[in-house]
C-alpha positions in Angstrom: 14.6 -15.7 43.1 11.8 -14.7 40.8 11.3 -18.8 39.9 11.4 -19.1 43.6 8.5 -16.8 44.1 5.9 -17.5 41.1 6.9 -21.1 42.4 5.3 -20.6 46.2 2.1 -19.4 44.6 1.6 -22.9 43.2 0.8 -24.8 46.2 -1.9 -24.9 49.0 0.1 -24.4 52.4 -1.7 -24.9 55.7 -4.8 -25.4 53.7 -4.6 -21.3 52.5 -5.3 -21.4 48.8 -4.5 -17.6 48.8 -1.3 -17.0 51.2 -0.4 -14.1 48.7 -3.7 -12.4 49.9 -3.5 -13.1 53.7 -2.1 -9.6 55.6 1.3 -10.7 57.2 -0.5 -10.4 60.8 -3.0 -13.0 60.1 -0.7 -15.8 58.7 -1.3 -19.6 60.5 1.3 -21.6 61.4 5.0 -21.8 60.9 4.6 -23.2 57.7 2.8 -20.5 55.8 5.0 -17.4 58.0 7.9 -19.3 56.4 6.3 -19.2 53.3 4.5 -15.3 53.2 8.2 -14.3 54.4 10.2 -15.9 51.1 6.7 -14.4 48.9 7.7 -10.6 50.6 11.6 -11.3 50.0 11.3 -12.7 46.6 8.9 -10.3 45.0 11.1 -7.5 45.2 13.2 -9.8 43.1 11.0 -9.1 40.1 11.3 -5.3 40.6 15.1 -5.8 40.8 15.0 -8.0 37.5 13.0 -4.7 35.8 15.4 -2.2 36.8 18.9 -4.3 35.9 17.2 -5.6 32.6 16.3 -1.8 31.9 19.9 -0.8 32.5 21.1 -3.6 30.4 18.7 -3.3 27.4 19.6 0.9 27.1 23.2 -0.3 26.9 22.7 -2.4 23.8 20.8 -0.1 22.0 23.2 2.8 23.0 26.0 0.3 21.3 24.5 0.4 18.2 25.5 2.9 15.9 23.9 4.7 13.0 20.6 7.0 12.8 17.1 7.3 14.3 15.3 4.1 12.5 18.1 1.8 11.8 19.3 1.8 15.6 15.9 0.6 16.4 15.5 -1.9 13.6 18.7 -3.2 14.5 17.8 -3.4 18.2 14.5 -4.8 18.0 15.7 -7.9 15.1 18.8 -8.3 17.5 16.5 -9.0 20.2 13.5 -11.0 18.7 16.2 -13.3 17.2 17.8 -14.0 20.9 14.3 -14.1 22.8 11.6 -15.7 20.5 13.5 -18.6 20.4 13.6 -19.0 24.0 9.5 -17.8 24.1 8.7 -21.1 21.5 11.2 -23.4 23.9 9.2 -22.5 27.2 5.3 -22.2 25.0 6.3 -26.2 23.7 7.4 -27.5 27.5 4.4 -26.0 29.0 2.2 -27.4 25.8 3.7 -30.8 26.7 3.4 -30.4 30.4 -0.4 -29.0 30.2 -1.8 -32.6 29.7 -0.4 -34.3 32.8 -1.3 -31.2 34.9 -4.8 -31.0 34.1 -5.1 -34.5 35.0 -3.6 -34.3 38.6 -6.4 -34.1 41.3 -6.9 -30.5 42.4 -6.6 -30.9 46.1 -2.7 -32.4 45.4 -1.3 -28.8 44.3 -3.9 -26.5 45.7 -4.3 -22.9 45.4 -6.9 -21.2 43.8 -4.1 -19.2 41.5 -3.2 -22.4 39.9 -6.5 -24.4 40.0 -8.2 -21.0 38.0 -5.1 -21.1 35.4 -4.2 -24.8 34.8 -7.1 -26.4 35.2 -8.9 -24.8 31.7 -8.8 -27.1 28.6 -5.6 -26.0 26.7 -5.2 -27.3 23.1 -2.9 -27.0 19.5 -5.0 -23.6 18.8 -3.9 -22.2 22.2 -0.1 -22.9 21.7 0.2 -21.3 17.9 -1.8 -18.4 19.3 0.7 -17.6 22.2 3.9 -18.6 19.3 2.1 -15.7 17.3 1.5 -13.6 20.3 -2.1 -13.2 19.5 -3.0 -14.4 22.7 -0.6 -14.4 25.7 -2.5 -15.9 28.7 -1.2 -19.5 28.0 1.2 -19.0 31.5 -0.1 -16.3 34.0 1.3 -15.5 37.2 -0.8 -13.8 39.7 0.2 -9.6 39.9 2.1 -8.1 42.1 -1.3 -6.1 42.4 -2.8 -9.2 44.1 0.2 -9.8 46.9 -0.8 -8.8 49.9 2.0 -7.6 52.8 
């Protein structure tokens, strides 16, 4: 449900390049009700991802046993070793992707989210600062802050 939300924000329905800011009352056509309707339904996904990943994440660190600092050491090696792997995975399939995306026309995908993000030059230096997490914005999704019910 999340992938299926940060996925509507992609593309230019009815010729709105900002359906996540258009009020619910003021939505064109069927296309882009449809559309604002799956954006309300699958944003509360991501909340619902926060709270069960919460639950799950004080579970694991309540299963580990010992004091104070070597819980958390534990914890914290446990879980860069099962998600940096996964971060480098996604950081080289975007880096390989950014090429051809850049190069599609900008009225073929359309909204003003995507054109603002994927349409800046994106090179070598850009990918090993996102695998060192110096910088982070190689893959932004637009806020909740910005959705607009």
């Amino acid at each position: 449900m999340v992938a299926g939300g940060h996925s509507l924000m992609v593309f230019a329905v009815d010729g709105l390049p900002t359906l996540w800011n258009v009020p619910f009352a003021e939505v064109p056509g069927i296309e882009s009700l449809a559309t604002k309707a799956l954006l309300v339904l699958f944003n509360g996904a991501v909340t619902l991802f926060f709270v069960i990943s919460g639950f799950v994440l004080g579970l694991s660190l309540d299963r580990v046993k010992g004091g104070l600092i070597s819980t958390y050491l534990t914890f914290v090696i446990r879980r860069a070793f099962r998600v940096y792997p996964a971060l480098i995975l996604s950081l080289l399939a975007v880096g390989a992707l950014m090429p051809w995306i850049v190069s599609i026309d900008k009225t073929v995908l359309g909204s003003e989210w995507f054109n603002s993000l994927y349409r800046a030059t994106f090179g070598i230096a850009d990918l090993w600062d996102n695998v060192l997490l110096v910088k982070t914005d190689m893959n932004q999704s637009p806020g909740r802050s910005e959705l607009n019910y």
